[in-house]
N, C-alpha and C positions, 0 to 999 in steps of 0.2 A: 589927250593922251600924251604923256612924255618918255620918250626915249632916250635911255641914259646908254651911252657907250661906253663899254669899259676896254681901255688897254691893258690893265695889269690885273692880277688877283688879288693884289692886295690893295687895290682903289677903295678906298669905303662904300658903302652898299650892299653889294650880294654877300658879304660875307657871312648870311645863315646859309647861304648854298654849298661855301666854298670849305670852312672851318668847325661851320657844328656837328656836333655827332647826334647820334637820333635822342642821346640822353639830353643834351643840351638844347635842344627843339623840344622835347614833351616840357622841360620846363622852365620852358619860357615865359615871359609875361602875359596873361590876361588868359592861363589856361594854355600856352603853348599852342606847338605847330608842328606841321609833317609837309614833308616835300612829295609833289605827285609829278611823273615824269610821261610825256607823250601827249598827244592833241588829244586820244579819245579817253584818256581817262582823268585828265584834267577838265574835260566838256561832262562830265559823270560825275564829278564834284560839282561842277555848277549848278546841275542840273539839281542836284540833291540839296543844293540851298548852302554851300560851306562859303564862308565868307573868304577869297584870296586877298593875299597880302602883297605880294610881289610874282616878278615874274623873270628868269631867267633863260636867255633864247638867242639862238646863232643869227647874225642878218640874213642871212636867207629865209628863215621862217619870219621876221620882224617884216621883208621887203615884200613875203607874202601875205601879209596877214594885214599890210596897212594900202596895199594894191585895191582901189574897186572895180577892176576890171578882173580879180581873179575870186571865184567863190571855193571858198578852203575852209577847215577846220579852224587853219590860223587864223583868218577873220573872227569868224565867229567867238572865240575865246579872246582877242583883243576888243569885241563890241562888247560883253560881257563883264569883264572882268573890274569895268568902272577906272577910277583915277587911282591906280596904286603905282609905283616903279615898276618901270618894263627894263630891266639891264640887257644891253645887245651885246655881245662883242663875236668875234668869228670864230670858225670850228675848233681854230689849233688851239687858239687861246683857249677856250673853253675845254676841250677835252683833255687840257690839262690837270683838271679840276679831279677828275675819277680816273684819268689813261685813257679811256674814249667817248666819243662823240657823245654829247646828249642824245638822249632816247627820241628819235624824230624832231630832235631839235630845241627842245625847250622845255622845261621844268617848272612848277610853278608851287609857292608857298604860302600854305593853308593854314588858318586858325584850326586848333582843333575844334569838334563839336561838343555838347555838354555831354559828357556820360549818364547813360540811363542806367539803373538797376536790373540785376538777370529779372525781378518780379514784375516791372513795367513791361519787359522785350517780350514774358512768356503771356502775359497777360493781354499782351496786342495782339498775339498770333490768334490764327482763324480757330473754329471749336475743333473741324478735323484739322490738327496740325502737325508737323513732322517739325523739331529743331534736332541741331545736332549741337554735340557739348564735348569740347577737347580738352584735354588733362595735362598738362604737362607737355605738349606739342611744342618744342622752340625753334623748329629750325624755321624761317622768315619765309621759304618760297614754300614747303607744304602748307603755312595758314592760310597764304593766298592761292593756293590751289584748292586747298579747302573750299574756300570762299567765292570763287569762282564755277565748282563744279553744286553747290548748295542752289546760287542763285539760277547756275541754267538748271538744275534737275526739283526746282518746288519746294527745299527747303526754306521754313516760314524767319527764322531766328538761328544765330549762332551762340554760344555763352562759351565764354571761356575760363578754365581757370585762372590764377595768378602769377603763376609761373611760364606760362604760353608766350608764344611771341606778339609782340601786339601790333593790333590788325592795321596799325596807321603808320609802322616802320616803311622806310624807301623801298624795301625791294616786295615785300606783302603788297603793298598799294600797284606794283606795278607789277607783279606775277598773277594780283587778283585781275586785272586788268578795268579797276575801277568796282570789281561789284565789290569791295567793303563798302563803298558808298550807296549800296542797294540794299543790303543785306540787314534788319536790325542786329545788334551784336552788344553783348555789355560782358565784362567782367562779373565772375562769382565770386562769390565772400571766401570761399575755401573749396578743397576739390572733395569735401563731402557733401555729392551732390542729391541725393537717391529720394534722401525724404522729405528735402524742399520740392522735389518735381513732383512728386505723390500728392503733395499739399497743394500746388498749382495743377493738380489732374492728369498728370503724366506718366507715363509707363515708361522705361526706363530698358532700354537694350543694349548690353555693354559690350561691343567688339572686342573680342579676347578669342586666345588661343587655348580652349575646354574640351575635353571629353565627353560631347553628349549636348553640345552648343546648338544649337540652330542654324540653321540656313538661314539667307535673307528672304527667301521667298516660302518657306516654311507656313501654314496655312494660320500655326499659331499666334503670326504677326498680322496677317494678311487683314484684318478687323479691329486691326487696337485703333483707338479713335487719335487720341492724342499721345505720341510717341518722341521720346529724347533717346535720339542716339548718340552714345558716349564711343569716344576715340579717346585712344590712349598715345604716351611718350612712343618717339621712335623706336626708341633701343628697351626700354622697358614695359609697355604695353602700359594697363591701368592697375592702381592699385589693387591689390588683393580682395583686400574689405570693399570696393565699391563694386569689384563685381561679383563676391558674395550678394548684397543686397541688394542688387538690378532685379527686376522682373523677370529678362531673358538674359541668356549669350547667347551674343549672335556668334557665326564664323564663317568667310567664306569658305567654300570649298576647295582645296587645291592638290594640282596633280603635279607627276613629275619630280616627286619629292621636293616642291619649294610649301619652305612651312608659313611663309605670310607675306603680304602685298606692303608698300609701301601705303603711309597712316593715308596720304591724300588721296591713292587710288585705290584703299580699303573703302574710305569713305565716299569716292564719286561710286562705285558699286553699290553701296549699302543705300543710299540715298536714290536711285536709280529704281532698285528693287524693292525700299521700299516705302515710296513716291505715292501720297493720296490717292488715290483711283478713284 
């Protein structure tokens, strides 16, 4: 294992940490890379089999992680991680990089994985299975909150559209707090999605704001075997036409005159309530 110390930001090296944008990391060579930031959700990429490429980390986490008298996350992610660059340098320096401190100390840079097909992702899910399918979602921390409340509440699969924010951005990978790397999840061909899930044996619930929508717990839903629940754009819910042709609307219900929840806490709701039994 070699540790490279860096004094300046512009020493050659880290600079996919310090100067890429997340455009410039998706394409990069041999399929690009995404930066994943903190001990447990860089140990949740390993774990998931993603191959890292580098590692940027303050000496304090470097001094614990090569210590064998201390048992730490940062061990375990320096015995792991095999012969790639480790860059050290200290807080100030580093937190120059974003205005503050690395997230627990250390960041580390991932090839991306192959992309699957929405048809492979729905195809692998179990016979009773719940995914959920987002439309136009782009803000970075609702996909990882998404993604995070799917894997704790038993959703099987995510599929996204194209215009979504994508799930291996810096702040998705660390608001998901690593479950992107749990979660199967692929990209759709377009956000008309209704009659490929039909095709793939899926019934189809489109959370919208309707008159005469459903509940989550609605006795209607409570026996669909296989179910895709669609989440729609923050500011403009889902297309018109997609949830004309959904099986259901769903809605929550709400008081106090507020007319709707925020897309990620619509969907830890909807996912919660309604969760295979």
């Amino acid at each position: 294992m070699g540790l490279i110390e860096i004094t300046s930001l512009e020493q050659p090296g880290p600079e996919r940490f310090i100067h890429a944008t997340e455009t410039q990391l998706r394409g990069g060579e041999e399929g690009g890379s995404f930066i994943a930031e903190s001990p447990n959700v860089i140990l949740r990429a390993l774990e998931a089999g993603l191959e890292p490429l580098a590692i940027l980390c303050e000496k304090g986490f470097a001094n614990s992680a090569t210590n064998p008298a201390v048992n730490s996350p940062a061990g375990e992610i320096f015995r792991r991680v095999g012969d790639i660059p480790i860059y050290v340098g200290s807080p100030e320096l580093l937190s120059r990089i974003t205005g503050y401190s690395l997230l627990r100390g250390i960041s580390c840079e991932f090839r991306r994985p192959a992309l699957r097909t929405a048809e492979e992702v729905c195809k692998t899910a179990p016979s009773a299975s719940r995914i959920a399918v987002t439309v136009g979602v782009v803000d970075a921390a609702n996909i990882g909150a998404i993604f995070r409340s799917a894997a704790a509440l038993g959703i099987d699969a995510i599929l996204l559209s194209p215009d979504c924010c994508d799930p291996l951005n810096r702040r998705t990978v660390r608001t998901s707090m690593g479950t992107v790397f749990q979660i199967p999840w692929a990209w759709m061909e377009g956000p008309d999605t209704v009659e490929e899930f039909h095709r793939l044996g899926f019934k189809t619930a489109a959370m919208a704001l309707r008159d005469g929508a459903l509940a989550p717990d609605s006795p209607q839903l409570r026996d669909v075997e296989k179910l895709a629940i669609i989440l729609g754009n923050e500011g403009n819910g889902l297309p018109q036409a997609l949830i004309d042709a959904s099986d259901y609307v769903v809605c929550i219900p709400m008081s106090h005159g507020v007319d709707s929840l925020n897309v990620a806490i619509a969907g830890a709701v909807a996912f919660y309530v309604l969760r295979k039994k």
